[in-house]
Structure formats: structure tokens, C-alpha cells
C-alpha positions as CSV (number, residue, x, y, z in Angstrom):
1,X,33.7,2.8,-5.3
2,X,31.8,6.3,-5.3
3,X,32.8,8.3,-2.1
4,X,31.0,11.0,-3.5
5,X,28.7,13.1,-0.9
6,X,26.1,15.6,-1.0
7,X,25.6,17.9,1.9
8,X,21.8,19.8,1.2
9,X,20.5,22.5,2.6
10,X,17.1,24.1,2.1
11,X,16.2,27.4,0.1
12,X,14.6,30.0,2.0
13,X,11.6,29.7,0.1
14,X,10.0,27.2,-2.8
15,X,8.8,28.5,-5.8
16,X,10.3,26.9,-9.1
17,X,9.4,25.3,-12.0
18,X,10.9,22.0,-13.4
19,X,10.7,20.4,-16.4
20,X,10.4,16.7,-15.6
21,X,12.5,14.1,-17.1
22,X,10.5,11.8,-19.8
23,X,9.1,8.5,-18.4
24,X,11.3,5.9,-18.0
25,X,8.5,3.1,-18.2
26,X,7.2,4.3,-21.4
27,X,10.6,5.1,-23.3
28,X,11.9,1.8,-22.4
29,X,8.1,-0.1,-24.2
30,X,8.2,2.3,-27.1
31,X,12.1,1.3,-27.5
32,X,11.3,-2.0,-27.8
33,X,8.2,-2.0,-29.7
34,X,10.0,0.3,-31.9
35,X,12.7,-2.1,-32.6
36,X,10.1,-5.1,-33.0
37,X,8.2,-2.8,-36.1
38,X,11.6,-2.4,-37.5
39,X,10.8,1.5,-37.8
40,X,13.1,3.9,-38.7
41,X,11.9,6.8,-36.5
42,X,12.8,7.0,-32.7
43,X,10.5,8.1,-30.3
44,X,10.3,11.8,-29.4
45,X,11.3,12.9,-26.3
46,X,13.1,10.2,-25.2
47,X,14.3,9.4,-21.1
48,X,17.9,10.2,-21.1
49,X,18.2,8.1,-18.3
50,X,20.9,5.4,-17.6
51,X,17.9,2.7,-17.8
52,X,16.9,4.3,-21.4
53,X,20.6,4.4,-22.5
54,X,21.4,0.9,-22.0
55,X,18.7,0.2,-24.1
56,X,19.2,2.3,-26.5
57,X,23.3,0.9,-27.3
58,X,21.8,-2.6,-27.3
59,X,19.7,-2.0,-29.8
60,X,21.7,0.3,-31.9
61,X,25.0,-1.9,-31.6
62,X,23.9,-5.1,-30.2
63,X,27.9,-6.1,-29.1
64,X,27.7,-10.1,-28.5
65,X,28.3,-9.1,-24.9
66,X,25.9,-6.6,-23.9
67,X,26.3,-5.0,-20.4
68,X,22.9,-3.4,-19.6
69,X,24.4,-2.6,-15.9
70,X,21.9,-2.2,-13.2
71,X,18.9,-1.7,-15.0
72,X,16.2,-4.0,-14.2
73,X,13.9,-3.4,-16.8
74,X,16.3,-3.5,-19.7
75,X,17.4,-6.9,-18.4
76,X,13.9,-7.9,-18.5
77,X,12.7,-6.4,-22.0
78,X,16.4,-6.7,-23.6
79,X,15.4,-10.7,-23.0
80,X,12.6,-11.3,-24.7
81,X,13.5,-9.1,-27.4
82,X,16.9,-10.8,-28.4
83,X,15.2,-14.3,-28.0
84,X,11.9,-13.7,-30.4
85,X,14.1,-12.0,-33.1
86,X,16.9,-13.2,-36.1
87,X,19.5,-11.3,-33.6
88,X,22.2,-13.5,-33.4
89,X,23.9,-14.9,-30.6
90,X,24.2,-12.8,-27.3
91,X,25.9,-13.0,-23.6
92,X,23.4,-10.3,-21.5
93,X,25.3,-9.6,-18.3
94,X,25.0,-6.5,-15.6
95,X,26.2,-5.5,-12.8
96,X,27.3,-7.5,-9.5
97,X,23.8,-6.9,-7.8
98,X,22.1,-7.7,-11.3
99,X,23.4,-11.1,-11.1
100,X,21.8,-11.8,-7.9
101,X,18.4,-10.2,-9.2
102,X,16.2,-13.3,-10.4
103,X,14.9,-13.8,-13.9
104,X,14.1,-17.1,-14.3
105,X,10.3,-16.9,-14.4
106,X,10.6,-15.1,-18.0
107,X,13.2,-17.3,-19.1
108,X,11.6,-20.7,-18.1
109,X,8.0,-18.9,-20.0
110,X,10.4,-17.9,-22.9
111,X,11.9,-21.2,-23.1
112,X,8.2,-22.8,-23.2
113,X,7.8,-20.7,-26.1
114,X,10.6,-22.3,-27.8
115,X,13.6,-19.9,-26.6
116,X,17.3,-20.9,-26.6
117,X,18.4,-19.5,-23.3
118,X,21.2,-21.1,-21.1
119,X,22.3,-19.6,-17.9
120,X,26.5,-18.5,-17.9
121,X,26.6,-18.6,-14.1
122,X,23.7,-19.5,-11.7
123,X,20.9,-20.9,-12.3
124,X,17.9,-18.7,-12.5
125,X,20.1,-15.4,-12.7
126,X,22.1,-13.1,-15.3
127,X,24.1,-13.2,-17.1
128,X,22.4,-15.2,-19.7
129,X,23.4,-16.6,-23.3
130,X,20.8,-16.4,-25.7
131,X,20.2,-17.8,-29.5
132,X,17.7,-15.9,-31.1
133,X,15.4,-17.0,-33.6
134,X,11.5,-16.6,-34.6
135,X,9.0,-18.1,-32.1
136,X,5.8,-19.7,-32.9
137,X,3.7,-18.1,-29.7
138,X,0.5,-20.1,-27.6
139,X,-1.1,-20.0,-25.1
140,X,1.0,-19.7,-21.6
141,X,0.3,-19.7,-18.0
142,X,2.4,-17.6,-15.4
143,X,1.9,-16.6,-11.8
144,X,0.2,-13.3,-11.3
145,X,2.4,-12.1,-8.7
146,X,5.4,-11.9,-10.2
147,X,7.3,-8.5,-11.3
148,X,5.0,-6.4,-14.3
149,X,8.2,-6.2,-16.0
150,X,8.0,-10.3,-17.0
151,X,4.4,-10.2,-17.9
152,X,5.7,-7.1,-19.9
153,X,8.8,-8.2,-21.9
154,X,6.2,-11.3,-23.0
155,X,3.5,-9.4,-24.3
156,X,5.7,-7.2,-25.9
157,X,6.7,-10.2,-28.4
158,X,3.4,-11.2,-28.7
159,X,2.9,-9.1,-31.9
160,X,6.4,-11.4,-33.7
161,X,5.6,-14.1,-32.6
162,X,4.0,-16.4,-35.4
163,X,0.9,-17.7,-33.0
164,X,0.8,-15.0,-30.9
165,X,0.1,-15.3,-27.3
166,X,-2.1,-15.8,-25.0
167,X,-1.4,-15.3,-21.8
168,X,-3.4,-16.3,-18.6
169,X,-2.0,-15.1,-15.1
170,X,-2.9,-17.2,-12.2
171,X,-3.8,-16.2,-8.4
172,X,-3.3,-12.3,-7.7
173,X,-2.5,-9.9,-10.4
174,X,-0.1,-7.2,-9.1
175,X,1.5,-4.1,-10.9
176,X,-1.9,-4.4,-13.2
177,X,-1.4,-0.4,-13.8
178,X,2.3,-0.8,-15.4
179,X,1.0,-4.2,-17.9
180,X,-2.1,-1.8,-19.0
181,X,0.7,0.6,-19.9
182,X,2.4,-2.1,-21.5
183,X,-0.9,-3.0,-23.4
184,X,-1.4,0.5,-24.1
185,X,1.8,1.6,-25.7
186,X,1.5,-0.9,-27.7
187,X,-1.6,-0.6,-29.5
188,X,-0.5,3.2,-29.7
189,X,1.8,1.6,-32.8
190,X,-0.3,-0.9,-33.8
191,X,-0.7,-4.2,-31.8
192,X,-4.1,-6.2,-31.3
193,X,-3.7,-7.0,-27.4
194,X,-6.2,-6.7,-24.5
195,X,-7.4,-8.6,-21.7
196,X,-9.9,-11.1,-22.9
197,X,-11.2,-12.0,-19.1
198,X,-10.2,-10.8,-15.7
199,X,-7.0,-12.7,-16.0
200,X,-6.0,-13.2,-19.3
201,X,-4.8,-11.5,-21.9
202,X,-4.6,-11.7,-25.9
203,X,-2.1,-10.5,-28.4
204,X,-2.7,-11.2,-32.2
205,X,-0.2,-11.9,-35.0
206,X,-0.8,-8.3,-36.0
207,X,2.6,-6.6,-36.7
208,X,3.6,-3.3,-35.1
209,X,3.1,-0.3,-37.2
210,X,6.1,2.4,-37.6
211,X,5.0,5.6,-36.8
212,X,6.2,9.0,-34.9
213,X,5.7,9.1,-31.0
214,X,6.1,11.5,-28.5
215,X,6.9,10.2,-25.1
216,X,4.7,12.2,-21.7
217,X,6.9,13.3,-19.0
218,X,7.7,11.2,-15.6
219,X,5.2,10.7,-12.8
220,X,7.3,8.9,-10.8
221,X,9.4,11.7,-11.1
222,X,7.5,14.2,-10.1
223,X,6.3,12.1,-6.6
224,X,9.8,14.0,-5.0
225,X,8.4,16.9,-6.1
226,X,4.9,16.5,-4.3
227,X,7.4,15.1,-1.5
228,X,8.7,18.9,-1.2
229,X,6.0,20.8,-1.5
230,X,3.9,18.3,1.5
231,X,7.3,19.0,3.7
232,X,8.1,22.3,2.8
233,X,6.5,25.1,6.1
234,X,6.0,27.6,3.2
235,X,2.2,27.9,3.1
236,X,2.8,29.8,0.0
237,X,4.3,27.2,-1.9
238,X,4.8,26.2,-5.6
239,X,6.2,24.1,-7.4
240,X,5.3,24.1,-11.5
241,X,6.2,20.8,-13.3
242,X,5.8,20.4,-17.3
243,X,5.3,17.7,-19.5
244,X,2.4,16.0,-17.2
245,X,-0.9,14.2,-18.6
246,X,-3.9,14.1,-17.4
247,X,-5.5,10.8,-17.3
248,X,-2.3,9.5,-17.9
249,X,-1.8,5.3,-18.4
250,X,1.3,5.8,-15.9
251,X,0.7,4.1,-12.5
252,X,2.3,6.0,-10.4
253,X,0.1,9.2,-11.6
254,X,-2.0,7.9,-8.7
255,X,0.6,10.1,-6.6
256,X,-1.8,13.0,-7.3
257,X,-4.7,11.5,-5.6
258,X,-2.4,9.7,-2.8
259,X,-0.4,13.5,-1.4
260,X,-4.1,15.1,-1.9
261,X,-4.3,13.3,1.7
262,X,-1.0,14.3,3.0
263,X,-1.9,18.3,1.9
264,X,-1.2,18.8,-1.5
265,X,-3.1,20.6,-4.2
266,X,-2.8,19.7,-8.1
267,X,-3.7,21.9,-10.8
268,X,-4.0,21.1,-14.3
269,X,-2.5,23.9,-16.8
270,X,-5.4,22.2,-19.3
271,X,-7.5,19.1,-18.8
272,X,-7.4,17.9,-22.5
273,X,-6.9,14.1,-22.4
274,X,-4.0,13.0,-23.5
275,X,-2.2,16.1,-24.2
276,X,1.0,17.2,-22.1
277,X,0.6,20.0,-19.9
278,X,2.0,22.5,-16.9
279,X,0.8,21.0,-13.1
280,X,1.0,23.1,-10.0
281,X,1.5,22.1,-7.0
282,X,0.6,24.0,-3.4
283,X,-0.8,23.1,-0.2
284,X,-4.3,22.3,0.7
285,X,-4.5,23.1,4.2
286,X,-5.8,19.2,4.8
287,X,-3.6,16.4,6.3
288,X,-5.1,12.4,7.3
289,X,-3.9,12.1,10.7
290,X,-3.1,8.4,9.6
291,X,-2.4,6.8,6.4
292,X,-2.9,3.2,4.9
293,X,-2.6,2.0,1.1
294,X,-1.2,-0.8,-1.0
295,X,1.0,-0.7,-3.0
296,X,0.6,-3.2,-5.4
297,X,0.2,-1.2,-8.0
298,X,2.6,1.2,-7.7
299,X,5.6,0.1,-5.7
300,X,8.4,2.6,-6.8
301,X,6.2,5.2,-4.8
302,X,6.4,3.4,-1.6
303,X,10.1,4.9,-0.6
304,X,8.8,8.4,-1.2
305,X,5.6,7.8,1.1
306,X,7.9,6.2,3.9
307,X,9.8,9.3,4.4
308,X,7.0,11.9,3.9
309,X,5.0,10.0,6.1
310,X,7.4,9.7,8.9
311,X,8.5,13.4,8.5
312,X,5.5,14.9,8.6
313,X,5.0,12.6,11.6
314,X,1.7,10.8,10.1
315,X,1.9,7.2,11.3
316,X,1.3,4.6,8.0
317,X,0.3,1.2,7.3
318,X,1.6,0.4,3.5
319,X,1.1,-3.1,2.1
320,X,1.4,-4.7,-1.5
321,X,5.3,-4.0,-1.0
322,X,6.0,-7.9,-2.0
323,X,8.6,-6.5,-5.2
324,X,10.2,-4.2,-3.3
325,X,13.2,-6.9,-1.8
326,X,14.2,-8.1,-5.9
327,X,14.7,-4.4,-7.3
328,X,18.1,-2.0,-7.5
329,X,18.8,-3.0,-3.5
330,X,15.9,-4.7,-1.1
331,X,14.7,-1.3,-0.7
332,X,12.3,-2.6,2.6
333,X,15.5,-4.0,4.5
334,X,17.0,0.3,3.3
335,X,14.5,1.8,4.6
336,X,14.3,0.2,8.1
337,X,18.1,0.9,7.9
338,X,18.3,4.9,7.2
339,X,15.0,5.3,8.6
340,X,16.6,4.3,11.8
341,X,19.8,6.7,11.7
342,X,16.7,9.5,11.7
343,X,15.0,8.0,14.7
344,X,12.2,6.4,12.9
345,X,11.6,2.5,13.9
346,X,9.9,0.8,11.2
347,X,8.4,-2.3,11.4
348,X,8.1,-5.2,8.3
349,X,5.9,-8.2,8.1
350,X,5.7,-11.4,5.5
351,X,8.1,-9.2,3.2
352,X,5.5,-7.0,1.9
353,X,4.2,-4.7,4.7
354,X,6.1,-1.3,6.1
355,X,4.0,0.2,9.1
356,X,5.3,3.4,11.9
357,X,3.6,4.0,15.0
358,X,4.2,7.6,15.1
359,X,6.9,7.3,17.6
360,X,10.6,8.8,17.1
361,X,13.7,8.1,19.3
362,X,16.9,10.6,20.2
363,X,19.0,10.1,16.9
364,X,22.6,11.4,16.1
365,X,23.6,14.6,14.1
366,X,24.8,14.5,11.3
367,X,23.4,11.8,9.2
368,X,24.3,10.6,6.0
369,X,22.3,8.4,4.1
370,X,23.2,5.4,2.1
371,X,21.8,4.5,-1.4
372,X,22.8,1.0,-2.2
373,X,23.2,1.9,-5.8
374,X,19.2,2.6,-5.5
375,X,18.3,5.5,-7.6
376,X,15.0,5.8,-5.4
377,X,16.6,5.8,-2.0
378,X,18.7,9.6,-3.2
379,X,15.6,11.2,-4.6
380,X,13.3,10.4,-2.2
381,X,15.5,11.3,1.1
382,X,16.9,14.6,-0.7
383,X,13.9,16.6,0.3
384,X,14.0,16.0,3.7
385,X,16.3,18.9,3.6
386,X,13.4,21.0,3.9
387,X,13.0,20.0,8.0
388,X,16.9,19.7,8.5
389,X,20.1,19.5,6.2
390,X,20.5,16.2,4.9
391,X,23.9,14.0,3.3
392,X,23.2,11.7,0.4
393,X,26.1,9.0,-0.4
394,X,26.7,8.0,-4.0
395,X,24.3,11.0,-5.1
396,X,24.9,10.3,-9.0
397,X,23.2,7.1,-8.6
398,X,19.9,9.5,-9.6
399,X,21.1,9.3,-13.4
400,X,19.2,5.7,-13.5
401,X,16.0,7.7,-13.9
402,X,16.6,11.5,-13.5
403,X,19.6,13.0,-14.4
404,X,18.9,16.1,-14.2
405,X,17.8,16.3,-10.1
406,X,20.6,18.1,-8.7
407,X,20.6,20.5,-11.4
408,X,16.9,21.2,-10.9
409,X,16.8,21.0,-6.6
410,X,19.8,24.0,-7.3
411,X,17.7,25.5,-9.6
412,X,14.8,25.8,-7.1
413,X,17.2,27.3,-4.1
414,X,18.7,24.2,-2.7
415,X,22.2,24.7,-1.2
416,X,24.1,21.4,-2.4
417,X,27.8,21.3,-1.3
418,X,30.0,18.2,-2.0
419,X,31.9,16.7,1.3
């Protein structure tokens, strides 16, 4: 076990500029899609991210045990890939929490698509043993309200498979911003797939097309950056982050629009669609005195909402949190938890609402906050060492998405001391 603790202090002042690491979500499609169009060329600018990684050996050496450790998403995509392609027999296993992280929606849809997929341990969980082989494709009907990253991993075939797919999505739709990132990735290299009607979507026999790429930088990671700048009591704060798109296909680029309420400015370096570019970050002067949104489209913001909210003492309402108990830990349950140690009671209802009244209780100096091996739970609790210094358990847990965060907080005057 890790025993490994960051203390972190704040700089005296915050004005630094960061270059972002590359977006997870779209290196882990084009890695796939790339594989599927049996190109030669990998995508530019890659995520060097543990999540990317694991991908990136399964598909270069694909071992007849592949470990793809915690990463959700690669368990998810790494599935339907091996079962739609001539790739052999494979065991796909993970870690300990992995293998209590539920996958048998995708695998019973796969398996009506004519997948060889058996269970090694429990039913409906990793690891998995799978047979792959060509599948013919159809039509096939799923709940809406299941995790993007199923709907994903099957359209994401759709262009091998000999039929296609059609795919209709019954009741609510969540996470619709991350499957039209899906969808668009992929007919950046090629594929005919779009929603045909409100609730279904299309993808033609039409092969992928091998061509260069060049992957935008992350949104989601820039949110702890926003996070800093709205908590920071420097009016004269900024913060420069590169790589950003405008109008990017990235769900959680709504994070512009979303801390434009809690205070912060965004500035474009250009507004050319499409093109990667410098943001700035500073202060607006403006704060909501209360704040409700759902999530359902972009969940992995919702931890770094929770703490800027309750730090900046702005009482919240957040719903369309339903996926947040099946990811890296059940991030509502660790958020009550170390929300608690800092004073702040929050209160959960039908496992996919997080509200705070405003109030904060007497709380116990100092605190150290857990991670549960949840890359989000570190990043976005660091910068609350901006209003008092802060300990981070298991602090290298941030490699699942961005390496490079410790680096870049010393880089921008943070005082990080191990203990």
C-alpha cells in the first residue's frame, strides 16, 4: 500500500501558465478507432496517462492476459475491441476494485451481437475471457442510462462489424455529450455514424480510414485549474492554459460556462474553431449566491464543483450524479466522507443528488484527505490549499489522467512537502 503523503501549501501569489495534459477521452476513441482502421500512424499528441497507457500495451502486445488495472474506460473499449476482431483468445483482468466495477450490460449487448465472452469469476464483472472473431452487427436495444462508455465501446465496432449497427437507447439518455464525442471522433477517420432520431443511432459498414491526428488538450483537466483561480483571494489572478479548443466536442468544456457563475473569466488566445489555442483565466468580480446543475452530462466535474462550492461557501444543489457510485471509488459516498473531516455536511438522495445548506461545523486541524485510488478525489481537493494547507494521501494516484500535476502546481508556486 501507498503511504505516500502530500503536505501543500499555497504560493504567495498565482500567475503561471500550464500546459494541459492531452484528453484522455479522446486518446483512448482515437486508440481504438486507430487499431480498428488497421493504420500505421498513431495519433499525435497522445495522453500519457495511466488510462492511455494501458491501452496503448494491449494493443501493441496484446499478452493473452491483459491487466488494464484500474482504468474504467480501457476495460470498457479494450472489450468490444478484442471481441469484434481476429485477436485471438484473451483473459482481461484489473485491479481488485475493477473486479467489483460492473460490465455486464456491454457484454450481454456484445454477446447479442454474437460475442464469445464468459465470465472467469463473477457474474457480470471482470475479469473476462474473450474469443474474438468477426461479428455480423443489427440492430440493438440498450438502456439509455447506463455509463457513455458502453454505448461507446459499441459504436466504436459499428464500422467492423459486417451489418453494422443500429443502436436505439431506451428511456433517458445520459452522458449524451461524451457518445457525440464518440460519434465525432470517429467520423474524423472515416465512419458513417449519427443519430438517426432522438434516440437512435446509426453506424454503416463503412471502414475506418487511416489517416494522421492530432489529439486537443484536456478540459477535464483544466476544471482544477478554474478550481484555483475561483478560490484563489488574488484579484489579480492568472492562470494561462495551452492546448484548449474552442467549441470543443469535449463535455466537460462546459466547465467554462459553469465557473463563469462561481467568478471566473475565460479568454480565448484565438476563436478559430477547431484550432488549439492559449485560454486565460482571471476573476470576474460576479459570484451566484447559490448554485444548482445536473450533471448528467458531465459527471467527472461534479467532485471539483463539490469542493469549490463548499469552499467558497456557495450552498449547491447538483443532480444527474447517478454514475458517480460505479467509477474509480463511489466517489458520492468520498465526498460526504472528506467533506466531513472539513466541516462540510453533505447530504445524498436516490444515489444521484449531492446538495449543502451553506452551513459548516468546528472541524479538526490537520486534515488529510483520502483518495480511494480516485484520480479525481487528489486533483480536485489539492487546491483547497489556496484557503488553508491541505494533505493528499496516495497523491500519485493523479498519473490515471494527469501526470504531470504536481510538477505543474510547483511550477506555479505551490509548496509541496512529502510527510
Amino acid at each position: 500500500m501507498n503511504m505516500t503523503q502530500y503536505r501543500i501549501t499555497r504560493p504567495k501569489q498565482l500567475r503561471t501558465m500550464v500546459k494541459l495534459p492531452a484528453s484522455k477521452s479522446i486518446s483512448n476513441r482515437a486508440l481504438i478507432i486507430y487499431a480498428l482502421s488497421d493504420c500505421c500512424i498513431l495519433p499525435e499528441n497522445l495522453s500519457d496517462c495511466d488510462d492511455t497507457e494501458v491501452i496503448i500495451r494491449a494493443l501493441r502486445n496484446r499478452p493473452a492476459t491483459i491487466d488494464i488495472g484500474a482504468a474504467g474506460t480501457a476495460m470498457r473499449f479494450t472489450t468490444a475491441y478484442l471481441a469484434a476482431t481476429d485477436s485471438g483468445e484473451h483473459v482481461l483482468t484489473g485491479t481488485e476494485r475493477m473486479k467489483h466495477r460492473p460490465i455486464k450490460v456491454l457484454v450481454d449487448a456484445l454477446r447479442r451481437l454474437g460475442a464469445n465472452i464468459e465470465y472467469e469469476g463473477a457474474e457480470g464483472f471482470p475479469p473476462l475471457r474473450i474469443k474474438g472473431q468477426r461479428l455480423e452487427g443489427g440492430r440493438l436495444e440498450i438502456e439509455g442510462n447506463i455509463s457513455s462508455q458502453y454505448i461507446s465501446a459499441l459504436l466504436m465496432i459499428g464500422p467492423v462489424l459486417s451489418k453494422g449497427l443500429m443502436l436505439h437507447l431506451k428511456g433517458e439518455i445520459i452522458s449524451r455529450p461524451y457518445i457525440d464525442l464518440t460519434l465525432w471522433t470517429m467520423r474524423e477517420f472515416g465512419a458513417d455514424a449519427e443519430w438517426s432520431s432522438v434516440d437512435t443511432i446509426e453506424v454503416k459498414p463503412k471502414p475506418y480510414q487511416a489517416r494522421s491526428y492530432y489529439i486537443e488538450n484536456d478540459w477535464s483537466a483544466a476544471s482544477y485549474w478554474y478550481e484555483m483561480v475561483a478560490l484563489s483571494d488574488d484579484k489579480e489572478v492568472e492562470v494561462h492554459l495551452q492546448g484548449l479548443m474552442d467549441g470543443s466536442k469535449q463535455g466537460d468544456s462546459s466547465v467554462r460556462y459553469i465557473f463563469s457563475l462561481l467568478g471566473v473569466k475565460t479568454s480565448f488566445g484565438s476563436l478559430k474553431s477547431g484550432r488549439p489555442t492559449k485560454v486565460t483565466l482571471r476573476k470576474n468580480g460576479h459570484c451566484v449566491p447559490r448554485l444548482e446543475y445536473d450533471f448528467v452530462n458531465s459527471p467527472d466535474l461534479a467532485q471539483t464543483f463539490v469542493v469549490t462550492c463548499c469552499a467558497m461557501g456557495v450552498p449547491f444543489r447538483f443532480t444527474g450524479l447517478q454514475t458517480l457510485k460505479i467509477k474509480e471509488t463511489d466517489r458520492i459516498k468520498a465526498l460526504k466522507t472528506e467533506m466531513a473531516k472539513l466541516g462540510y455536511t453533505l447530504k445524498s438522495s436516490n444515489d444521484c443528488e449531492l446538495s449543502w445548506d451553506g452551513q459548516r461545523s468546528a472541524f479538526s486541524s490537520p486534515v488529510v484527505i483520502n483518495t480511494y485510488d480516485d484520480h479525481r478525489m487528489a486533483l480536485a481537493f489539492a487546491p483547497l490549499a489556496l484557503q488553508q494547507p491541505i494533505t493528499i494521501a496516495n497523491p500519485q494516484v493523479v498519473t490515471k489522467s494527469y501526470p504531470q500535476f504536481w510538477s505543474d502546481l510547483r511550477d506555479a508556486g505551490f509548496v509541496i512537502e512529502e510527510v
